[in-house]
N, C-alpha and C positions, 0 to 999 in steps of 0.2 A: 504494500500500500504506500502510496506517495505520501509527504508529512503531509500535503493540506487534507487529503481525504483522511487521515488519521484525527487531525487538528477538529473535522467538522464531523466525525464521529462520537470526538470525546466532548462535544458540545452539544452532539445531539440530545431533547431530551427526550427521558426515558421515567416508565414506571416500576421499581423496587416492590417487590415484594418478598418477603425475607419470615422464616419464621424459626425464632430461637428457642431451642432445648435447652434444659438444663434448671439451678434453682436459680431463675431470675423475676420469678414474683415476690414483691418484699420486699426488697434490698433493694430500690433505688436505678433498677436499669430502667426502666421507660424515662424517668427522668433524665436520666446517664447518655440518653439516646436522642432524646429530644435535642439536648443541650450541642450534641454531637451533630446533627440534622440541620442545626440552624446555623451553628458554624460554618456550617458547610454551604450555606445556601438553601436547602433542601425543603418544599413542603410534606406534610403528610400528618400522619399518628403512628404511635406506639399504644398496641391493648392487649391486655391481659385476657387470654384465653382459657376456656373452663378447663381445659385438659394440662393448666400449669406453664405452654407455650407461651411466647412472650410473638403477636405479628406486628409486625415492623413494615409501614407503607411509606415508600418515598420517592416524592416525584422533581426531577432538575436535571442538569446534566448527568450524562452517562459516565464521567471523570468523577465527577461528586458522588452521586449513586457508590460507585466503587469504591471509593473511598467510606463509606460510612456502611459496604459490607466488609470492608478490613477492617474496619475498628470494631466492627461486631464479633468478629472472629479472632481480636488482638489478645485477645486474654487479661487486656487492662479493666474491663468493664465491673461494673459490679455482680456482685452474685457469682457465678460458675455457667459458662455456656459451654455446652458437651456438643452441641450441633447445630449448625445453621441451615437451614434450607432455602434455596432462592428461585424467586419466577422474575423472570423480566419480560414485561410486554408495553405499548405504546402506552403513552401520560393519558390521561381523562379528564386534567386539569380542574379537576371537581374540587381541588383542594387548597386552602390557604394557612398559612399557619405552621405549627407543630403540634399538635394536641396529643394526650394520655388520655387513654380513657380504659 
């Protein structure tokens, strides 16, 4: 790939969806991620799901997106994340903000 078609790649945006195992209900990771999300640029939410998963929606560039699934996976986080799993598909721009919920 040539740099500018790399360059309009990692700008392209894109929709994150990420969902983390492991004990990160409780300890301050949707906050941890939020905080991380908006650093970065990023719209979406972080929510606690009934089965203990922590999903993680985030919509902005494709540079950024990546960047805040390495930090999910960095082991700096809080709590214990044993596993991430990821979908990437087009933005729906339905989103503003960073919300926990």
């Amino acid at each position: 790939m040539d740099s500018a078609r790399e360059e309009s790649a990692a700008t392209e945006p894109v929709r994150l969806t990420a969902w983390v195992h492991g004990l990160v209900q409780g300890v301050g990771f949707r906050w941890w991620t939020r905080s991380r999300a908006l650093e970065l640029g990023l719209v979406g939410k972080a929510t606690n799901l009934a089965d203990g998963r922590v999903e993680v929606v985030a919509e902005g560039p494709r540079d950024a997106c990546e960047r805040l699934l390495a930090a999910l996976r960095s082991g700096q986080t809080p709590g214990r994340v044993d596993h991430v799993a990821q979908r990437w598909s087009e933005p729906k721009g339905n989103l503003t903000g960073f919300v926990e919920r």
